[in-house]
C-alpha positions in Angstrom: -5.3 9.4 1.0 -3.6 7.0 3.1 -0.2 8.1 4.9 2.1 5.4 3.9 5.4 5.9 5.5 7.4 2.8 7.8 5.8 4.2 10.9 2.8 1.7 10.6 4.8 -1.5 10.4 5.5 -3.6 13.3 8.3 -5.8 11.7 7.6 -9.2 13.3 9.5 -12.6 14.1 7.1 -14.9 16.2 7.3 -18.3 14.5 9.1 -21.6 15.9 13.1 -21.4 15.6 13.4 -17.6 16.1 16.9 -17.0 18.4 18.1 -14.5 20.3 20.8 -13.2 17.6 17.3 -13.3 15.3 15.5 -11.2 17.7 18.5 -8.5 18.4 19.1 -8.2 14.2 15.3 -8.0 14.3 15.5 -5.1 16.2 18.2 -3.5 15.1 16.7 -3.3 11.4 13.2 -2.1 12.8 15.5 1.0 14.6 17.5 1.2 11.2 14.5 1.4 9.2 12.5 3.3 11.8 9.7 1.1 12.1 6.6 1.5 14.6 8.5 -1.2 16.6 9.3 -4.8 17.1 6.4 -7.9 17.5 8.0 -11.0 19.2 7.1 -13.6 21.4 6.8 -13.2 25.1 10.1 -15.1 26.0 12.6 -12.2 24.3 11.0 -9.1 25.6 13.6 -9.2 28.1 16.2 -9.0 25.7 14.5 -6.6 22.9 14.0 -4.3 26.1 17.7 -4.3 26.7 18.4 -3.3 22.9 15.6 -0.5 22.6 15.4 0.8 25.7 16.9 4.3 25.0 14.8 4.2 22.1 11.4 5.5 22.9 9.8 5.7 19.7 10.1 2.2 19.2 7.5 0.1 20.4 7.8 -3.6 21.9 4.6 -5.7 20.9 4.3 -9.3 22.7 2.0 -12.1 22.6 -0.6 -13.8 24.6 -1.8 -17.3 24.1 0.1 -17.4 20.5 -1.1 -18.7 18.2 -3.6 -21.0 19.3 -5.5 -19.4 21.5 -6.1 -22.6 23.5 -4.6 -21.7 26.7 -6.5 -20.8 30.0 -7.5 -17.5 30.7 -5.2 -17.1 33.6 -2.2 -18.2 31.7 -3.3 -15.6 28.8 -3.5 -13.0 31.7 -0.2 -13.6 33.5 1.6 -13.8 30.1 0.2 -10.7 29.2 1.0 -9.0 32.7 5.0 -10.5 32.6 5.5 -9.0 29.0 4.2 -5.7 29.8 6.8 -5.9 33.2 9.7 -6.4 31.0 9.0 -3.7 28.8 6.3 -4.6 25.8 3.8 -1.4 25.6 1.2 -3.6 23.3 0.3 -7.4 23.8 -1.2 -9.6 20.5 -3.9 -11.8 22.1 -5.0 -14.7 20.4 -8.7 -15.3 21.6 -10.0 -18.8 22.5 -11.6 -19.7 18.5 -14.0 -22.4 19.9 -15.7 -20.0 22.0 -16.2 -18.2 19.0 -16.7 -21.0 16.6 -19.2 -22.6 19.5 -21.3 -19.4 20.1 -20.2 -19.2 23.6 -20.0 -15.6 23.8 -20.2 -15.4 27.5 -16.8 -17.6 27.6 -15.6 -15.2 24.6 -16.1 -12.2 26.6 -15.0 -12.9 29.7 -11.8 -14.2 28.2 -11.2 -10.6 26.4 -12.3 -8.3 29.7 -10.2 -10.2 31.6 -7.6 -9.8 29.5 -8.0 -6.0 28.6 -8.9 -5.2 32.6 -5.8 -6.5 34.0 -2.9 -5.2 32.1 -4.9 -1.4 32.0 -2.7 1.2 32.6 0.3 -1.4 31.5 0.0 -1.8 28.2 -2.6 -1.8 25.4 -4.2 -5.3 24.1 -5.0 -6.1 20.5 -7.2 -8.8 20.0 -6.2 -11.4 17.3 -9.3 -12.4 15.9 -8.0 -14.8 13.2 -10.2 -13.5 10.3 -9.3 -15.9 7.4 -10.9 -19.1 9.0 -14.5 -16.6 10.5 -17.3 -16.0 8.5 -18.8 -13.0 8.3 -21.3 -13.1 11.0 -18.4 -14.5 13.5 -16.1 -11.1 12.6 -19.1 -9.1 13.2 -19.3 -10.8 17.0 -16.1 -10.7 17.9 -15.4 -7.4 17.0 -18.0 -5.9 18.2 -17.1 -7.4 21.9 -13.5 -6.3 21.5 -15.2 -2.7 21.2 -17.7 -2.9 23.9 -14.2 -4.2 26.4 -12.4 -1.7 25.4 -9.2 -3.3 23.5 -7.2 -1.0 21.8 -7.1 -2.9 18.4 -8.4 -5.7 16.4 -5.7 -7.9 14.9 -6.8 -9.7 12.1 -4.9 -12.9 12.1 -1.6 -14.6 13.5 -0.7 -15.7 9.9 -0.7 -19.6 10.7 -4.2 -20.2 9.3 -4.3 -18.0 5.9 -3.3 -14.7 4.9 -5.4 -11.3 5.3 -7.0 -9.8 3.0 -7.8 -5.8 2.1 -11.7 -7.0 2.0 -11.3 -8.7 5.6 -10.1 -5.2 6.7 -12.8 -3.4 5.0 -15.4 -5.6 6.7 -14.0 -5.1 10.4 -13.5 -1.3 9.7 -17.3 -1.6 8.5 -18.3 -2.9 11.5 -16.0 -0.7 14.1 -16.5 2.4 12.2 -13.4 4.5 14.0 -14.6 2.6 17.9 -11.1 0.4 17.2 -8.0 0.5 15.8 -6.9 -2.4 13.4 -3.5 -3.9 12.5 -3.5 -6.2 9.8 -1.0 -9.2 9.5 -0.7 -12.5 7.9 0.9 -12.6 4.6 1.8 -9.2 3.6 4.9 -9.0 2.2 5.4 -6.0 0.2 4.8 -2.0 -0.2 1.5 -2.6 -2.6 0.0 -4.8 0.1 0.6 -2.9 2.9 -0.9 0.2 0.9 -3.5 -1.6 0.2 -4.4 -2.7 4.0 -4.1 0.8 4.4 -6.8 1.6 2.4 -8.8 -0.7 3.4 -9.0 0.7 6.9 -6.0 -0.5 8.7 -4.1 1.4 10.8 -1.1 -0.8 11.6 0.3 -3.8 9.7 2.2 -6.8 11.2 5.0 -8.3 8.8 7.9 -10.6 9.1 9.4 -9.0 5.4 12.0 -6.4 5.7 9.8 -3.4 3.6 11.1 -0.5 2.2 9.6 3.1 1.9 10.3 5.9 -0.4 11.6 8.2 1.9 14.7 6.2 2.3 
């Protein structure tokens, strides 16, 4: 029995365009509808902070290297580091895909330790592992190194390259057992989809759709 209440969403505006009256109404409908928080890009922390900060059961997620993942590991770090300074409690990482893609794990895992290490005790780090373009064998890799560094969750995709599905999440939750949390995101739009990520093992889900629950 899955708990299906509007505590696991983390109502989401990342794509190119969004605008500072966009984030604040963003917010301001997560508080309304008492969300698990707010996902945004690393450039309005600053302002969601502002707008949630005497609201402390609402969570600001940011982003790392979003969406490509093609950035340095540095740059990944610092942007990771800054978020968490003006307020974000969780950071979306997008991992570099051609060191996955390229079997260059050493790359691969360097990238997530040194993410994970240096923002410890600042905030926790899910790792976007972009599940709809992996095969099987590449989600096994991956998410067995986001386990062995530590990350707080697997995310399963940033929603630019295909949507998730409820068998992507069964597969990661396969291979994690309960080691890792999952959020699920990328093309769920509605309260049958995000029951049935649920089910499938997830334990947060990212959307960009205003969803409503029974309870209100």
């Amino acid at each position: 029995m899955v708990e299906l209440n509007s505590r696991v969403i983390e109502y989401t505006s990342v794509k190119q365009g969004a605008t500072v009256g966009g984030i604040k109404s963003l917010c301001n409908q997560a508080m309304l509808h008492k969300y698990r928080g707010v996902c945004i890009n690393s450039g309005y922390v600053d302002e969601a902070f502002k707008l949630m900060r005497h609201n402390e059961d609402m969570l600001i997620v940011s982003t790392a290297g979003f969406p490509t993942g093609g950035g340095s590991v540095k740059a990944k770090v610092y942007e990771a580091i800054v978020a968490g300074e003006q307020g974000a409690r969780e950071i979306d990482y997008m991992i570099n895909l051609a060191y996955l893609k390229d079997r260059r794990n050493k790359e691969m895992t360097n990238e997530i330790r040194n993410v994970v290490r240096n923002t410890k005790g600042l905030c926790e780090v899910k790792i976007i592992i972009e599940a709809p373009v992996l095969t099987e064998e590449e989600i096994a890799r991956v998410s067995n190194v986001c386990v062995e560094e530590g990350a707080a969750f697997i995310k399963t995709a940033t929603g630019f390259n295909g949507e998730t599905t409820p068998e992507m999440v069964k597969k990661i939750r396969k291979i994690v057992g309960d080691k890792i949390k999952i959020k699920a995101a990328g093309g769920i739009r509605d309260l049958e989809a995000v029951e049935a990520m649920l089910r499938a093992g997830a334990d947060t889900i990212g959307t960009s759709t205003l969803i409503k629950f029974d309870e209100e």
